[in-house]
C-alpha positions as CSV (number, residue, x, y, z in Angstrom):
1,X,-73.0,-130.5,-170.8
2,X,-75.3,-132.3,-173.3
3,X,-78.0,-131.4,-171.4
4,X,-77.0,-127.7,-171.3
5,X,-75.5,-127.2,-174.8
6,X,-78.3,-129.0,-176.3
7,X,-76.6,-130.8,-178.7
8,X,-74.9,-134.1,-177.7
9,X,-72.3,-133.4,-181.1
10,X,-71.1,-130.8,-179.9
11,X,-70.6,-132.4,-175.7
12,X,-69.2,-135.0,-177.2
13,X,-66.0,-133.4,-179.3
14,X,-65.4,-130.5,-176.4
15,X,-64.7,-133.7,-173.9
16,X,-63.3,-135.8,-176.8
17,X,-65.5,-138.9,-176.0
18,X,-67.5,-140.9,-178.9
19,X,-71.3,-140.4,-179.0
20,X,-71.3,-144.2,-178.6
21,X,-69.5,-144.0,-175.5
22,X,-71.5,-141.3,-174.6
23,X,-75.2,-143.4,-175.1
24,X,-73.5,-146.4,-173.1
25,X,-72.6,-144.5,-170.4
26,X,-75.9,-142.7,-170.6
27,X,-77.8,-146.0,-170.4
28,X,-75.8,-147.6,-167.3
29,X,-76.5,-144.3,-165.6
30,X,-80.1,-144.3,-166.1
31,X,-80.3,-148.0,-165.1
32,X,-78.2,-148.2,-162.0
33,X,-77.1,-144.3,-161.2
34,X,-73.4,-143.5,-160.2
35,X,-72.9,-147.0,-158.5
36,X,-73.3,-148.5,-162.2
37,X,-70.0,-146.2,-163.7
38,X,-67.5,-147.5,-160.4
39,X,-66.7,-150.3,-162.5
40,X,-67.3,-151.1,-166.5
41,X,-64.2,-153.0,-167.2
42,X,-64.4,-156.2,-168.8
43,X,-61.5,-157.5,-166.5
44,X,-62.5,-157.4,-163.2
45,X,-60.7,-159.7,-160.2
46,X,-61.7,-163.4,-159.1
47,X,-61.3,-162.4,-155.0
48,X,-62.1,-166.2,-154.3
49,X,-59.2,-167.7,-156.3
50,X,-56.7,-165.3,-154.2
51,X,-54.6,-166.6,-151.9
52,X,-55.2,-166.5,-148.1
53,X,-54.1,-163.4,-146.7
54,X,-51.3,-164.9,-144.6
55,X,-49.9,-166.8,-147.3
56,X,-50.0,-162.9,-148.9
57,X,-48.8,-161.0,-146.4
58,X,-45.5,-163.6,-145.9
59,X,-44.9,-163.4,-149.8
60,X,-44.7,-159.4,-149.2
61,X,-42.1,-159.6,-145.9
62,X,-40.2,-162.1,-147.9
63,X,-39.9,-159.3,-150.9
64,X,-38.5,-156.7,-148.5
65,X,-36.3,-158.8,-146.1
66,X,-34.9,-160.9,-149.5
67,X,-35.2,-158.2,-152.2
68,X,-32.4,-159.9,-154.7
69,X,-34.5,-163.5,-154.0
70,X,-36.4,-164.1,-157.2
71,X,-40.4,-165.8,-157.5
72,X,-39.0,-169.0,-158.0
73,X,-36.7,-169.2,-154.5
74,X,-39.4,-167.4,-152.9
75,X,-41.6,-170.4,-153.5
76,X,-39.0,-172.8,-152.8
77,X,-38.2,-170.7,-149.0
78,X,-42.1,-170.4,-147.9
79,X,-42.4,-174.2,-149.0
80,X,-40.0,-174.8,-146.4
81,X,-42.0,-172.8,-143.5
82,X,-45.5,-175.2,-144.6
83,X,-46.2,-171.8,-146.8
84,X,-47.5,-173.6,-150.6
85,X,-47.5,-170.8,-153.0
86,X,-46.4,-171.5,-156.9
87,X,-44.0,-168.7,-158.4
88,X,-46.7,-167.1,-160.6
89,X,-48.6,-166.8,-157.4
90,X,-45.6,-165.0,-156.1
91,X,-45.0,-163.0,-158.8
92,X,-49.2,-162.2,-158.6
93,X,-48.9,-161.0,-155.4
94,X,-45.8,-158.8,-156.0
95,X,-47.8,-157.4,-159.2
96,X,-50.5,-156.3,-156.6
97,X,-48.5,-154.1,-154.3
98,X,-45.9,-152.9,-156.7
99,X,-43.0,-155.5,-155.7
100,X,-42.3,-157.1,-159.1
101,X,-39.0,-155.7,-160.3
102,X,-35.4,-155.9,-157.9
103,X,-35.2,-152.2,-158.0
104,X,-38.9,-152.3,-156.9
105,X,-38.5,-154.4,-153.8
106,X,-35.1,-152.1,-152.6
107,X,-37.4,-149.1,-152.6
108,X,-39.3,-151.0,-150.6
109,X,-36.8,-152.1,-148.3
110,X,-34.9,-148.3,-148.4
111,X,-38.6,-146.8,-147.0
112,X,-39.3,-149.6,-144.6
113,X,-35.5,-148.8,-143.1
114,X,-35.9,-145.1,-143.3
115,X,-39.7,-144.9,-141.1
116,X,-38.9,-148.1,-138.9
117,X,-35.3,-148.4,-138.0
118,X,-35.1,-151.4,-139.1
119,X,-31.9,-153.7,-138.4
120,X,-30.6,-154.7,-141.8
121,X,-29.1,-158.5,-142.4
122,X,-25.8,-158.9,-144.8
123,X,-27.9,-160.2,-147.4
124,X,-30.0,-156.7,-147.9
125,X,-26.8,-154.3,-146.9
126,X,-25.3,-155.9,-149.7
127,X,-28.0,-155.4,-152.3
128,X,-28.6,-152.0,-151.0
129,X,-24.7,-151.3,-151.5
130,X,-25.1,-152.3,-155.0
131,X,-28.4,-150.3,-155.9
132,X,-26.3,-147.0,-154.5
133,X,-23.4,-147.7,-156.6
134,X,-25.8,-148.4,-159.9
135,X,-27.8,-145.2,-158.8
136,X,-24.7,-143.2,-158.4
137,X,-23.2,-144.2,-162.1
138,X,-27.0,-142.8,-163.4
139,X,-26.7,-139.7,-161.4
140,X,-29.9,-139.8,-159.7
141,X,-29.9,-137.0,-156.6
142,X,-29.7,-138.4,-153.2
143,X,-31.8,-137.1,-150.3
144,X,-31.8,-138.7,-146.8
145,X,-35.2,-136.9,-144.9
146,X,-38.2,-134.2,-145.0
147,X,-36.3,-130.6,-145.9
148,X,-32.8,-132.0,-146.9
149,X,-33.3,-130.8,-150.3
150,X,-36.6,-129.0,-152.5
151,X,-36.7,-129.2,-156.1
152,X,-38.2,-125.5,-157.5
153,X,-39.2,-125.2,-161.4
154,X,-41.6,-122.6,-163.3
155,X,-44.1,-124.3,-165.3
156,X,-46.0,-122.3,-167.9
157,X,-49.5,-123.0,-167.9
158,X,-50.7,-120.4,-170.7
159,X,-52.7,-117.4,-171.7
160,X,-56.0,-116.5,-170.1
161,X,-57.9,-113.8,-172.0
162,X,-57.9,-110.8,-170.1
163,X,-54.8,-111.7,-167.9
164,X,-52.1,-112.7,-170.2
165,X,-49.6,-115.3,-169.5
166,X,-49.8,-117.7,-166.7
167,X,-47.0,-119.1,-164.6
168,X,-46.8,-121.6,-161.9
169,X,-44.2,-121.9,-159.4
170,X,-43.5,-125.6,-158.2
171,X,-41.9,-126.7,-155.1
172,X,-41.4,-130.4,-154.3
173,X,-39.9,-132.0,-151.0
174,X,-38.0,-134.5,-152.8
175,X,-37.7,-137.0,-150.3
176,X,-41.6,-136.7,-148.7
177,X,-42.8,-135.6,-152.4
178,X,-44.9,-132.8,-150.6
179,X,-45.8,-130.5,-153.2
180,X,-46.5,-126.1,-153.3
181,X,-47.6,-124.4,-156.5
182,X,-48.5,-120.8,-156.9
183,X,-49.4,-118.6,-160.0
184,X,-48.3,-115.9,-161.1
185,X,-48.6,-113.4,-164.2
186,X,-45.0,-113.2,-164.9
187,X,-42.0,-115.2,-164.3
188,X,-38.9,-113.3,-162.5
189,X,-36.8,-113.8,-159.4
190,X,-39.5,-111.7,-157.2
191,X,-41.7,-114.1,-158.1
192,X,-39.8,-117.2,-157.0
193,X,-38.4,-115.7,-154.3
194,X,-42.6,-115.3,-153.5
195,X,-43.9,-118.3,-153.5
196,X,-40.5,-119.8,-151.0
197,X,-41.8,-116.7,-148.5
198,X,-45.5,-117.2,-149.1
199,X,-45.9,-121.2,-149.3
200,X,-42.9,-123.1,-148.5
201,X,-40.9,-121.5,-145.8
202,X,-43.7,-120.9,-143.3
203,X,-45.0,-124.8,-143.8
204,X,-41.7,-126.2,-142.9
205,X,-41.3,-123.8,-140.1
206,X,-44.9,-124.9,-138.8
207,X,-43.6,-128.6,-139.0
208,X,-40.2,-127.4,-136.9
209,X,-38.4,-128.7,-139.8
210,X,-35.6,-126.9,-141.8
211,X,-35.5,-126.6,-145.8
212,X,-31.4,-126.9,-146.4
213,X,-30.8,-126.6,-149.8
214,X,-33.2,-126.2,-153.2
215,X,-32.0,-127.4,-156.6
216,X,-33.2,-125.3,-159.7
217,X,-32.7,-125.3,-163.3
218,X,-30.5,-122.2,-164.7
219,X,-33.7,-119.5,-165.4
220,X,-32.8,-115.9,-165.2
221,X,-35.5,-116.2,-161.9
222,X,-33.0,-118.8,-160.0
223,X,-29.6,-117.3,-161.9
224,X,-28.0,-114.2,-161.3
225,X,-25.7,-111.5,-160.0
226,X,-25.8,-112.5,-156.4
227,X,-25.3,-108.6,-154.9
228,X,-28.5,-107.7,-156.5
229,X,-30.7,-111.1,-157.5
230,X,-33.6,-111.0,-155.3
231,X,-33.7,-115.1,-155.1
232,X,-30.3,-115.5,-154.6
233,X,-30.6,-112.5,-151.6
234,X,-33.6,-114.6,-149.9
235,X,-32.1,-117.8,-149.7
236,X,-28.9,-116.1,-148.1
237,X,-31.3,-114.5,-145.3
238,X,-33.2,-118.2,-145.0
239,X,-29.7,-119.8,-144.8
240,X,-30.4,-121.8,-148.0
241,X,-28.0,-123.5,-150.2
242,X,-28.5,-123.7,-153.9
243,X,-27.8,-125.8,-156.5
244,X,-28.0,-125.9,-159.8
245,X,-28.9,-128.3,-163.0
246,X,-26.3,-129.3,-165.1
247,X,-26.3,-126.9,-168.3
248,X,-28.8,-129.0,-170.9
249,X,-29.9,-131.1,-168.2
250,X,-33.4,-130.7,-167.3
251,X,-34.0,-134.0,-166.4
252,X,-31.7,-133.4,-163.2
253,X,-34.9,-131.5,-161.6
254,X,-37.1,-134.3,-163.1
255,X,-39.2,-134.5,-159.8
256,X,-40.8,-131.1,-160.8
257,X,-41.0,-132.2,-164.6
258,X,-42.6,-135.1,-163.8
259,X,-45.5,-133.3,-161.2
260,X,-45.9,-130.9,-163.5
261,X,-47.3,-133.4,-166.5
262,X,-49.5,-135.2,-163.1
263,X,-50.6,-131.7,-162.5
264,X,-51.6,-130.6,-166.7
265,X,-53.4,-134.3,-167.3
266,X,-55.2,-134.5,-163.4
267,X,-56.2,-130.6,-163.0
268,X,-55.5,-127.9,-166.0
269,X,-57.1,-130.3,-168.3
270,X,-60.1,-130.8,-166.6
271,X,-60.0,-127.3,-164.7
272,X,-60.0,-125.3,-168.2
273,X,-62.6,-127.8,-169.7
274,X,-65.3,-127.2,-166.7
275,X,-65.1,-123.3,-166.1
276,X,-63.9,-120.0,-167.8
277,X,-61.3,-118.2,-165.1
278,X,-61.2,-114.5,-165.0
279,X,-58.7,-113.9,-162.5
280,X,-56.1,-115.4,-161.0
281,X,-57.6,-115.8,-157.5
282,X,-60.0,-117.5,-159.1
283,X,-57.4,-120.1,-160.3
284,X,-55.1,-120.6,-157.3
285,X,-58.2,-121.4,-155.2
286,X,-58.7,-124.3,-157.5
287,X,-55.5,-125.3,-157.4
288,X,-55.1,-125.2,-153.6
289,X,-58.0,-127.5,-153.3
290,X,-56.1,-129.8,-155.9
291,X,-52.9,-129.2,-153.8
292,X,-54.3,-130.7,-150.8
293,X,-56.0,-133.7,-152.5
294,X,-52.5,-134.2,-154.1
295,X,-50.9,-134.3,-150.7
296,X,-53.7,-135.8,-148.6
297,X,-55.3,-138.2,-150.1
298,X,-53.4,-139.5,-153.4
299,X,-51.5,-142.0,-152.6
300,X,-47.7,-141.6,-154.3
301,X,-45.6,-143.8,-155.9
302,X,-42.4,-142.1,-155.1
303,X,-39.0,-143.7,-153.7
304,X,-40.2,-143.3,-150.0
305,X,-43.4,-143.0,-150.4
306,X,-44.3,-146.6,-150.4
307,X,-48.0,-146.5,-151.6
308,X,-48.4,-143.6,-148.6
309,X,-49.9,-140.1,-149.2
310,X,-46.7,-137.2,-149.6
311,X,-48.5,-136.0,-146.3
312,X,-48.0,-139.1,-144.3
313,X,-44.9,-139.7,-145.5
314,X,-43.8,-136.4,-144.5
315,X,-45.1,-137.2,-140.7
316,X,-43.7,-140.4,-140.5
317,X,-40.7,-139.3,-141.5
318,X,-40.0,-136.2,-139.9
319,X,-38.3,-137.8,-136.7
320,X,-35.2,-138.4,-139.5
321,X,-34.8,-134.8,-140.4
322,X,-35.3,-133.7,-136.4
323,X,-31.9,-136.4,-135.9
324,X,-30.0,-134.3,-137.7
325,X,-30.6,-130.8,-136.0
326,X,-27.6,-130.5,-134.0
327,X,-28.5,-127.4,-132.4
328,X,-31.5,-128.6,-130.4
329,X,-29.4,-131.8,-129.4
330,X,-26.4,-130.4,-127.8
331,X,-26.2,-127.4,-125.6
332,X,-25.7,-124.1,-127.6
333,X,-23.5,-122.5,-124.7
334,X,-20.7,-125.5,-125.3
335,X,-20.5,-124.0,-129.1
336,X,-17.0,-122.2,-129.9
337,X,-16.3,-118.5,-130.1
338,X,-15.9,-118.8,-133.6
339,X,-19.3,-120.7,-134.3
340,X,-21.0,-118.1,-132.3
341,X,-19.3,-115.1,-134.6
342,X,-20.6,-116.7,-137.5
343,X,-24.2,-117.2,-135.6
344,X,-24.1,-112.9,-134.4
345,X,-23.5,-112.2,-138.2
346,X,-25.8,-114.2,-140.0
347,X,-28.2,-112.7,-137.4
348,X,-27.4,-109.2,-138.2
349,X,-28.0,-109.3,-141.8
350,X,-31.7,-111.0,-141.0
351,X,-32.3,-108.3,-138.3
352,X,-32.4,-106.2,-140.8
353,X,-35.1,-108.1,-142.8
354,X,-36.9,-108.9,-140.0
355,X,-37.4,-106.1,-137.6
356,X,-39.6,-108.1,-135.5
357,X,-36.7,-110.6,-134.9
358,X,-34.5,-107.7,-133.0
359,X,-36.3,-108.0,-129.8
360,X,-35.5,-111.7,-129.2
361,X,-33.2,-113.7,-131.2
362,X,-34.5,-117.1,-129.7
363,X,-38.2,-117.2,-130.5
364,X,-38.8,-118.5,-133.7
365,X,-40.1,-115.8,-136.5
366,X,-43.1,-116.3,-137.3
367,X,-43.4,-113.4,-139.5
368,X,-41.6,-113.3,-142.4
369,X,-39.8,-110.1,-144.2
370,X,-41.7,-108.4,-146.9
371,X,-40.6,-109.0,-150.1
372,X,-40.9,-105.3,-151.1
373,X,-37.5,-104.8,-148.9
374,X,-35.7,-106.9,-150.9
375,X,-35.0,-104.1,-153.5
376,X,-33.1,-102.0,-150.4
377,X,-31.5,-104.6,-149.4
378,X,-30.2,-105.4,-152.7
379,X,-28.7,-101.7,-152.9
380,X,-27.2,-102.0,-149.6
381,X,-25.3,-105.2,-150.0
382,X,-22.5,-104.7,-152.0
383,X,-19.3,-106.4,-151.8
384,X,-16.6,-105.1,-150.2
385,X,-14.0,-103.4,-153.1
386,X,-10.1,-105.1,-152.6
């Protein structure tokens, strides 16, 4: 940009480094090239005065088959099995892979339980019990596999010249952390109900795995009369549940809050500083490329993510969410008359979204219903007066 701008000033204040910075970094580049700006920290690790890997690797399974044990009894139990290892080498190695706080290691433990059937001892049901009691007093959400439950948020992004405001919508798989986001000049309940029919529907329906319920906060896109709110009418032909924030309460969808500052300090920021977007084509094909890093290649933090991309953790998952299909476990001709009255309704109302669907009922649609419908079907479902 210096180089370009030809002033380094100027290069300098639009990037918001110092010119110092800016001549240090200049000199390591011109002395060792991009191998020289990997690493200019002062701190760097001693490898040598690690530990052995085996004395490592039995620290970690200790941490997730004793969460509630603490550095010092850790010590004391690998002394025992010929392991020497001081506390603050315990703690050191719990520091590396995230395992330093109680709350820490039962994530741990929860993910390791969730992806590898794991049998659990009395000792980790009983800290697990009380994790879900503290969790449970703080109100956190619970979610139990891929597609359980989707957290959905608009995020506004800004004002482009020439195309006026800028939305994003945001879908997160809360339990896999598998993120969607798609802009949008305005923000409505066409929109949202867009980006579920574009993005998010037809990438669970390519994994065989159904989305059963999205949270939302109380917008005017998520909120309204349901005989004539076009979001509310596409979840009902999706067979969708949805639930809302507490009134006040934003921090009940906090998955999406959270995403959406990763998303402003990793891509907006940077995306805005390095090129001038005309359109919003231009944009989303940015953002995809962003989208896939984020679910690829970044490895995630979350609650069952343990260090693993969202991706990953999605695959390795999905077996948990298949468990729970009942209707691909047990024979559909043993369901009662009453089930399959419910099933021949349901199935009405989405022939007449999907036409395609009408010619056979058991092959899975693969196409889904224009979103210019929705308006008719909104005037033709109306409740029933008395």
């Amino acid at each position: 940009m210096a180089e370009d701008l030809g002033n380094v000033s100027h290069a300098c204040k639009i990037m918001g480094y110092s010119r110092d910075t800016f001549y240090r970094l200049k000199d390591l580049y011109d002395t060792g090239g991009e191998i020289a700006l990997q690493e200019i920290s002062k701190r760097k690790p001693i490898v040598m005065n690690r530990v052995a890997p085996y004395i490592e690797e039995s620290v970690i399974k200790m941490a997730i088959e004793n969460p509630a044990m603490g550095q010092l009894r850790v010590s004391n139990e690998l002394r025992k099995q010929a392991i020497i290892i001081s506390p603050a080498g315990v703690r050191c190695v719990w520091l590396r892979h995230d395992l330093e706080t109680f709350k820490k290691r039962l994530k741990a433990l929860e993910a390791k339980v969730a992806q590898d059937g794991l049998i659990l001892t009395e000792s980790q049901i009983v800290a697990l019990e009380k994790k879900k009691e503290e969790e449970k007093a703080k109100g956190e959400i619970e979610t139990f596999h891929p597609g359980y439950l989707g957290a959905q948020d608009t995020y506004y992004i800004g004002t482009i010249k020439g195309v006026g405001r800028i939305y994003q919508q945001t879908f997160i798989d809360t339990y896999s952390k598998v993120a969607v986001a798609k802009v949008y000049d305005r923000k409505n309940a066409l929109v949202a109900a867009d980006a579920l029919n574009d993005r998010v529907i037809p990438f669970f329906e390519q994994q065989d795995v159904p989305l059963l319920r999205i949270l939302t906060d109380r917008g005017t896109e998520f909120c309204g009369a349901r005989e004539n709110h076009e979001y509310h009418l596409y979840l009902a032909l999706e067979d969708i549940d949805h639930s809302r924030t507490k009134a006040r309460h934003p921090q009940t969808n906090g998955i999406c809050e959270r995403f959406h500052k990763t998303i402003q300090d990793e891509f907006y920021a940077i995306a805005f500083r390095k090129k001038i977007y005309n359109t919003l084509e231009e944009l989303q094909t940015d953002l995809d490329k962003w989208i896939y890093h984020y679910n690829e290649e970044r490895p995630h933090s979350g609650k069952y993510c343990f260090g693993k991309t969202p991706m990953q953790t999605f695959r390795d998952s999905i077996h948990l969410a298949k468990e729970k299909q009942l209707d691909k476990l047990y024979d559909p001709m043993s369901i009662d008359n009453h089930s399959s009255g419910v099933a021949t309704s349901n199935n009405t109302l989405k022939t007449f979204a999907r036409p395609e669907m009408a010619s056979d009922m058991n092959e899975k649609a693969s196409v889904h219903f224009s979103l210019e419908n929705v308006g008719k079907v909104c005037n033709l479902v109306k409740p029933v007066n008395g």
